[in-house]
N, C-alpha and C positions, 0 to 999 in steps of 0.2 A: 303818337304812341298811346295806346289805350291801358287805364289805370283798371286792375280786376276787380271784381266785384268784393272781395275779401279786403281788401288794400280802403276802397270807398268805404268800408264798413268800419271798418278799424279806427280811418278818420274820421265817419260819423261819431262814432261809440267818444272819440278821444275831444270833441268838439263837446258834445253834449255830457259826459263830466265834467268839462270846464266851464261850462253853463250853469251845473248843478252846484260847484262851489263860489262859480261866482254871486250866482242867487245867493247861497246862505252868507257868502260877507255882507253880501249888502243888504240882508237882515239881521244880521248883527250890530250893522249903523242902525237899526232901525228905520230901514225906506219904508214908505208909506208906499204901494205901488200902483195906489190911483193917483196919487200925487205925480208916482211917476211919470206914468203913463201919461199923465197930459199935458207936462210940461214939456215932452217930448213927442208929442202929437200923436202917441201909439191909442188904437182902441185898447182901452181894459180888458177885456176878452182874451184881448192877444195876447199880453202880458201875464193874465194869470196861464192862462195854457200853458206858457214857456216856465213861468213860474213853478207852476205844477207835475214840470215835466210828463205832460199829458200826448206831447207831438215831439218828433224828431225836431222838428225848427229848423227844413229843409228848404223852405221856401218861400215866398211870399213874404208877409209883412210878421210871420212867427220867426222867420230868417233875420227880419231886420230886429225886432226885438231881440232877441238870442245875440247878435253881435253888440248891439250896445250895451247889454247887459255886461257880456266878456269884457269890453272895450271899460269900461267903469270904472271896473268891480276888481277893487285890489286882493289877491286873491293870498291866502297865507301859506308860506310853504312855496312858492310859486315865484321866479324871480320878475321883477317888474315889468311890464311888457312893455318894448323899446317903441321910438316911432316907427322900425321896417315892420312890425309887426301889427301895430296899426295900421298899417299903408295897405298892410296886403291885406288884411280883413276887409278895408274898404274897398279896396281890388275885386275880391270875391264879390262882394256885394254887389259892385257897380258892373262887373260879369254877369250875374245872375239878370240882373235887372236890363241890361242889355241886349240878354239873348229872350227873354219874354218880351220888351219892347221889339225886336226884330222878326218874331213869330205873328206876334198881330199885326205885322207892317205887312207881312207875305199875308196873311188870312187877306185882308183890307181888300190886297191888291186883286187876290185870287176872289173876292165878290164882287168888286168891280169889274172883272174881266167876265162874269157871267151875267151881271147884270149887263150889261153894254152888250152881250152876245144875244143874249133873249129881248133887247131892244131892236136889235137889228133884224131878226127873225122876223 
């Protein structure tokens, strides 16, 4: 069952406010965010992006910053987020990360199958 393009949007829009308030708690603790960042092995770059709300933080390593940001980041007003809701951020995550490890597993295979063809020619 396919989710419509207004439905993703909505979830975007409602992922990346909670991005944005999780940011400002945890500049109210006063995080240092190159501290952060490297304690958590994110490039700086990435972090202020997400920080800056400059990218949706749909993908890649602005994805992973952006979830542990949420994941962290006690947010006020906001009821504390349980372990199922942890789980399934990680979910998402290990999703994402699964289906771009399973794309370049298909590229891989689909250069080896031309290389080996133009060998054999």
């Amino acid at each position: 069952m396919s989710v419509s393009r207004e439905v993703k949007g909505r979830r975007r829009e409602a992922l990346r406010e909670r991005t944005r308030r999780a940011v400002a708690a945890l500049e109210r603790q006063g995080v240092c965010w190159s501290d952060w960042a490297r304690e958590r092995g994110f490039a700086l770059h990435a972090v202020k992006d997400v920080v800056r709300d400059r990218n949706p933080a749909t993908r890649g390593e602005l994805f992973q910053v952006a979830t542990r940001i949420r994941m962290e980041a006690p947010v006020a007003g906001e009821r504390p987020r349980g372990p199922m809701e942890r789980i399934r951020d990680l979910e998402l995550l290990a999703d994402r990360l699964d289906s771009r490890l399973g794309k370049a597993e298909s590229e891989l295979a689909a250069l080896k199958a031309a290389v080996l063809h133009e060998e054999a020619s």
